[in-house]
C-alpha positions in Angstrom: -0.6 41.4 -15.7 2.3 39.5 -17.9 2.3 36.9 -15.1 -0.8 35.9 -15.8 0.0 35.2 -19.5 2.2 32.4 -18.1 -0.3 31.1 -15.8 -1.8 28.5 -18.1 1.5 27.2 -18.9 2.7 26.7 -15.5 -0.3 24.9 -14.4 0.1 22.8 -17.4 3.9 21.6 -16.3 2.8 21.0 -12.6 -0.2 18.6 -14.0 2.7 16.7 -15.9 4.9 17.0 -13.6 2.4 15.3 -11.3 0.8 12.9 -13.9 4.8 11.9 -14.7 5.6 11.2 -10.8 2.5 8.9 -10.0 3.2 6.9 -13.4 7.4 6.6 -11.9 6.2 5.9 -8.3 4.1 3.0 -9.5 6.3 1.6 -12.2 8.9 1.3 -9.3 6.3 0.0 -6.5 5.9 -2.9 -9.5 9.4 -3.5 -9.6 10.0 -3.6 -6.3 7.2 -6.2 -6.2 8.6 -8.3 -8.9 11.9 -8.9 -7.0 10.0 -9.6 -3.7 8.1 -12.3 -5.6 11.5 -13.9 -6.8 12.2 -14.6 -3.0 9.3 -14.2 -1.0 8.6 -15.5 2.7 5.1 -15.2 3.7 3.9 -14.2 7.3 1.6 -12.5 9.1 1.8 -8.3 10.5 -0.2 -7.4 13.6 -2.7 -4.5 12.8 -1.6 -2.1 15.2 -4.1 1.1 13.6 -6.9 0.7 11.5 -8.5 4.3 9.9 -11.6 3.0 7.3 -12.5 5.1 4.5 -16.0 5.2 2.6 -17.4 1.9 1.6 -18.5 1.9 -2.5 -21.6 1.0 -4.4 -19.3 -2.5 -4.8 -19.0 -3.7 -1.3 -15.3 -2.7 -1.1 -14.0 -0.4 1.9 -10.6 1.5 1.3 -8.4 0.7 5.1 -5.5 2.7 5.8 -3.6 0.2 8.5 -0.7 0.2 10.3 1.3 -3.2 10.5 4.1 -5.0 12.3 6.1 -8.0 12.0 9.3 -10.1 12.7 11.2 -11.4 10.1 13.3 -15.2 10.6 15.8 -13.8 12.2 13.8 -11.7 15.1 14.2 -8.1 14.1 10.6 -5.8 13.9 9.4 -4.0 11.1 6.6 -1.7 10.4 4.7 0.3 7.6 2.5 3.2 8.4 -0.6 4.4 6.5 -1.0 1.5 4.4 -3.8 2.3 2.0 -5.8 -1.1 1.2 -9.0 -2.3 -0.2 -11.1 -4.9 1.5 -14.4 -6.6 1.1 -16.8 -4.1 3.4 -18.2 -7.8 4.7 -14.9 -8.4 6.0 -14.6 -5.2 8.0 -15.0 -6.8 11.4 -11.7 -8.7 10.6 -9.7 -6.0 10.3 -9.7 -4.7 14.1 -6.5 -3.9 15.8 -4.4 -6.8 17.4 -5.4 -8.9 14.1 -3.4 -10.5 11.7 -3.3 -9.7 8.0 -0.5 -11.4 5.3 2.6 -9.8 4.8 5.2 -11.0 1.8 8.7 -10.0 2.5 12.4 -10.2 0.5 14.5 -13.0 2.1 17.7 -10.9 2.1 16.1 -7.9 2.8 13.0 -8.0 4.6 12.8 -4.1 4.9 11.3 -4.5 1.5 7.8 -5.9 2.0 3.9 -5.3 0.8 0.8 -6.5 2.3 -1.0 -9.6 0.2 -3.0 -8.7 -1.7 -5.1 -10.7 -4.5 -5.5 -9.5 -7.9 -8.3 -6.8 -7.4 -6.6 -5.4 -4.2 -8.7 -7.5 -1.7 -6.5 -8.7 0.9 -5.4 -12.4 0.9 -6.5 -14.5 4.0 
């Protein structure tokens, strides 16, 4: 029964814990965004898996897609489980075997993010 005494406070460190990571993870996401933008080079990823999520009262569908691209230089790279929001009229875009804009870093294109506009909607 003392155990349970220190339930509460357990269960309070793991939701700060957890609160404290997201707030990190997205700080450095930004960051690493930032220094992209410094040196960008634009292009366009293949969709090579597309997995839609619920649409919302807003007309905006939540896409988890997996892309592919070359960089200048010829070498592949890939993200999987890309989570993105698109317009839900713009679904039928979004099939595999489509394109969809991709920023990478000049000297290092292993760093790159999908294109997205300012409320998350893709760029075309």
């Amino acid at each position: 029964m003392d155990y349970l005494k220190g339930l509460h406070v357990v269960l309070v460190v793991l939701v700060v814990g957890l609160i404290i990571y997201f707030i990190c993870r997205d700080i450095v996401r930004g960051v690493i965004k930032r220094v992209i933008l410094r040196e960008p080079v634009y292009t366009h990823a293949t969709i090579s898996a597309v997995m839609p999520g619920t649409p919302s009262s807003a007309g905006l569908v939540n896409l988890t897609i997996d892309y592919e691209f070359k960089d200048l230089t010829g070498a592949n790279y890939s993200r999987k489980n890309v989570l993105t929001i698109i317009k839900t009229i713009n679904l039928f875009e979004y099939q595999i075997g489509n394109t969809v804009p991709v920023v990478y870093l000049r000297t290092n294109p292993e760093k790159h993010f999908l294109n997205e506009g300012k409320d998350g909607v893709l760029v075309r």
